[in-house]
KEKE-3310 file (N, C-alpha, C; in steps of 0.2 Angstrom, whole numbers, plus 5000, padded with zeros to 4 digits):
npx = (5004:5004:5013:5009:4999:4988:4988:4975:4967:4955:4942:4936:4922:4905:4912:4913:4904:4886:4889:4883:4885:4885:4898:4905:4919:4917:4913:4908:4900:4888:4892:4889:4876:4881:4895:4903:4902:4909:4920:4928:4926:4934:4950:4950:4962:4968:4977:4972:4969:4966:4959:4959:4953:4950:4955:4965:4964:4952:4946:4952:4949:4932:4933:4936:4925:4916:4921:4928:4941:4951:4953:4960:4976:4983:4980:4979:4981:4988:4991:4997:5006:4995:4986:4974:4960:4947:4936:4920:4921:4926:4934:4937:4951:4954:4960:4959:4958:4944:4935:4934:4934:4920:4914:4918:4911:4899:4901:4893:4891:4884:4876:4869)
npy = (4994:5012:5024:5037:5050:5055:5067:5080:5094:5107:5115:5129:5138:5133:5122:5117:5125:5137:5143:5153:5161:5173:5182:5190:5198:5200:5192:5176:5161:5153:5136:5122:5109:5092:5094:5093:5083:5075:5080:5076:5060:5060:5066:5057:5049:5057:5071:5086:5099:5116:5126:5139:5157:5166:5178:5174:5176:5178:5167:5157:5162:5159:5145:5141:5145:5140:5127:5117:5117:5110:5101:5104:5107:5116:5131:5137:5145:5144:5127:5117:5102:5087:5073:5073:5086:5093:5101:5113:5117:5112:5098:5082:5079:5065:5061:5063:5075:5080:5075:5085:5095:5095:5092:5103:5114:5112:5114:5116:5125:5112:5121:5130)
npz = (5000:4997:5006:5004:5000:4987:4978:4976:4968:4971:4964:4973:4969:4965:4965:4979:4985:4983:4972:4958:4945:4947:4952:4966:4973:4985:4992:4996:4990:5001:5007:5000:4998:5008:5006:5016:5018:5008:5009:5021:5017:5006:5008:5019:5010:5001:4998:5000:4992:4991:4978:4968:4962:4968:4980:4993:5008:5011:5005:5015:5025:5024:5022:5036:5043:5039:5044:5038:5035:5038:5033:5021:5015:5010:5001:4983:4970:4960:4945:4954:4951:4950:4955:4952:4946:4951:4944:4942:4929:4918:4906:4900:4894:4881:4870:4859:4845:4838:4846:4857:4852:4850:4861:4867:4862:4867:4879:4896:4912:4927:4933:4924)
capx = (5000:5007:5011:5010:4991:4988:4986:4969:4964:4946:4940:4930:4915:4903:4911:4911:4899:4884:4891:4880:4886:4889:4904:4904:4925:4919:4908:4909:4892:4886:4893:4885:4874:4886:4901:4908:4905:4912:4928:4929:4926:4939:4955:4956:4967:4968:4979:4968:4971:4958:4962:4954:4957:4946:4956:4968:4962:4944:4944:4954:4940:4927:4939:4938:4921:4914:4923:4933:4950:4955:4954:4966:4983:4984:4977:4983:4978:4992:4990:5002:5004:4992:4985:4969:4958:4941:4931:4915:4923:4934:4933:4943:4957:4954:4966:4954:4956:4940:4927:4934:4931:4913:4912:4919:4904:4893:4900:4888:4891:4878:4872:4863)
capy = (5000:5017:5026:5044:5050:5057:5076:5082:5099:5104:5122:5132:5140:5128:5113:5117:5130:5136:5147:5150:5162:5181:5182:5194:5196:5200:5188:5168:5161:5145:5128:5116:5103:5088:5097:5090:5073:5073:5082:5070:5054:5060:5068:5049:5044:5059:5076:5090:5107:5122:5128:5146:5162:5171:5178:5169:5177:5177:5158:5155:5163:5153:5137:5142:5148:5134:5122:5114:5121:5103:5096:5107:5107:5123:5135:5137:5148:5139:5122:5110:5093:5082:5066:5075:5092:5093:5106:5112:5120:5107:5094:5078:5076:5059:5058:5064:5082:5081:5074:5088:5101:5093:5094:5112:5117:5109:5112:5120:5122:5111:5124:5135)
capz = (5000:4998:5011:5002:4998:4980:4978:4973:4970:4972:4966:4977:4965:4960:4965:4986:4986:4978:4965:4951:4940:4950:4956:4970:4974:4992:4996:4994:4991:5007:5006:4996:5003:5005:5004:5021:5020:5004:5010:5024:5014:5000:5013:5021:5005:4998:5002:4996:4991:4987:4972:4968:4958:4974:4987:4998:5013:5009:5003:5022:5030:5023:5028:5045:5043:5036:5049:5036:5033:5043:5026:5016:5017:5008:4995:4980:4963:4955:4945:4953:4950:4956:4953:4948:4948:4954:4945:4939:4922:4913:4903:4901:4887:4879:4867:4853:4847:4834:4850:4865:4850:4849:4869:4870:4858:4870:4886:4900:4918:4926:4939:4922)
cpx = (5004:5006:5008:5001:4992:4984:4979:4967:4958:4945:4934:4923:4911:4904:4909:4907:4894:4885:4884:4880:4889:4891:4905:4914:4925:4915:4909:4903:4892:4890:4887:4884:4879:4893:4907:4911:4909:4918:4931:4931:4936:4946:4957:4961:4970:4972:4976:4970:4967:4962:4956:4956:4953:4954:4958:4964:4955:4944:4947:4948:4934:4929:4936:4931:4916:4917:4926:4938:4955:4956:4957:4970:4988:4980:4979:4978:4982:4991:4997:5001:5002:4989:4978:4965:4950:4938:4926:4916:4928:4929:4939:4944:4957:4957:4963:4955:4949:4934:4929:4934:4924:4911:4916:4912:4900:4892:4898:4889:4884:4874:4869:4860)
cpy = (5006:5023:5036:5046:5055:5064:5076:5089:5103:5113:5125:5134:5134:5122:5111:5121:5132:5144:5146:5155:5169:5181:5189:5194:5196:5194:5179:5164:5155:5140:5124:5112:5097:5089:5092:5083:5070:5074:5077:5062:5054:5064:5063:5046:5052:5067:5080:5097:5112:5125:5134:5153:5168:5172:5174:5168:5176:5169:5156:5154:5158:5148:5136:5140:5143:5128:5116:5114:5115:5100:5097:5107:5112:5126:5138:5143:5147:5132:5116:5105:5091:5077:5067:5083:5091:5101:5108:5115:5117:5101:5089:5077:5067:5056:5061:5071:5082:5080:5080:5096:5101:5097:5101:5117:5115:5109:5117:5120:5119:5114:5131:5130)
cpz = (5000:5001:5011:4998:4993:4981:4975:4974:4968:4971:4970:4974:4963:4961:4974:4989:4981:4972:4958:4946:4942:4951:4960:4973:4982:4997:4993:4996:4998:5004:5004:5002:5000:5004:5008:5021:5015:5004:5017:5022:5010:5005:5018:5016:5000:5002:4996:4997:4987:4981:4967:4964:4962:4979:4990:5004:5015:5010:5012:5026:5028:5023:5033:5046:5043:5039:5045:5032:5037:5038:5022:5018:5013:5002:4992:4973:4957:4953:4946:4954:4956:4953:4949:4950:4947:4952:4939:4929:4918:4911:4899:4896:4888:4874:4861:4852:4844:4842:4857:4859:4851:4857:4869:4868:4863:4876:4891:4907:4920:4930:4934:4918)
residu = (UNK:UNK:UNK:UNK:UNK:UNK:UNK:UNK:UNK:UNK:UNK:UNK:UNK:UNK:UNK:UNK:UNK:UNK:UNK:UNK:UNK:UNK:UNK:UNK:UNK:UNK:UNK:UNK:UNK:UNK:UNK:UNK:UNK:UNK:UNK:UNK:UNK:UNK:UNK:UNK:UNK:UNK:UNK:UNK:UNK:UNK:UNK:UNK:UNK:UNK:UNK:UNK:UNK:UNK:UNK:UNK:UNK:UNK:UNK:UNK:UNK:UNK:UNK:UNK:UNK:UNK:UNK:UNK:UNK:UNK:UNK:UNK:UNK:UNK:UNK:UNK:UNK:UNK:UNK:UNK:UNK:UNK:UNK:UNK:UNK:UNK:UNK:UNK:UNK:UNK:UNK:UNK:UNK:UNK:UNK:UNK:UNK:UNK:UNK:UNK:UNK:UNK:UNK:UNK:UNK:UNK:UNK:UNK:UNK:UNK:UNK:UNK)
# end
C-alpha cells in the first residue's frame, strides 16, 4: 500500500459552494449541501488542496468559517501537479482532438 496520499485539487465556486454564476470578489456564496461529508470521505486517501482564483484570505476565512479548513493542506491559485483536479469548468482530454472540440461546443456548467 502506499504510504504517500495522491494530491487532489478541488476548486471552490461551483464545486464546494453554491456558486451560480455572480461572482461577488467580496463575498463567497454558502457551502453546498454535502460538501463535508464529501471532503471527509475524499481527505482519508487523499491530500487536498483548494484551488481558487478568489482571494487567499477570503477563501481561508470561509475554511475556517465553514469548519473545514482541517481538510486542506493549503490554497493554492496555481495548477500544481496532482493526481487530479476537481472542478465544475473542465473537461477531460481523451486523446481525441476532433470529440473535445465537439464537447467544447457543447459544454455548459451544470448549475445554468
Amino acid at each position: 500500500m502506499n504510504k504517500f496520499k495522491k494530491r487532489i485539487l478541488i476548486d471552490l465556486d461551483g464545486v464546494l459552494n453554491k456558486y451560480n454564476g455572480n461572482y461577488d470578489e467580496n463575498n463567497i456564496p454558502e457551502i453546498k449541501d454535502g460538501a463535508i461529508e464529501f471532503l471527509q470521505n475524499l481527505s482519508e486517501n487523499a491530500e487536498l488542496y483548494l484551488f481558487t482564483t478568489r482571494n487567499i484570505l477570503l477563501s481561508e476565512k470561509w475554511l475556517i468559517e465553514n469548519k473545514i479548513d482541517k481538510y486542506f493542506k493549503d490554497i493554492t491559485n496555481v495548477k500544481i501537479p496532482a493526481f487530479l483536479y476537481i472542478d465544475d469548468r473542465c473537461i477531460c482530454f481523451r486523446g481525441n482532438y476532433k470529440n473535445i472540440l465537439s464537447e467544447i461546443e457543447k459544454f455548459q456548467v451544470y448549475w445554468k
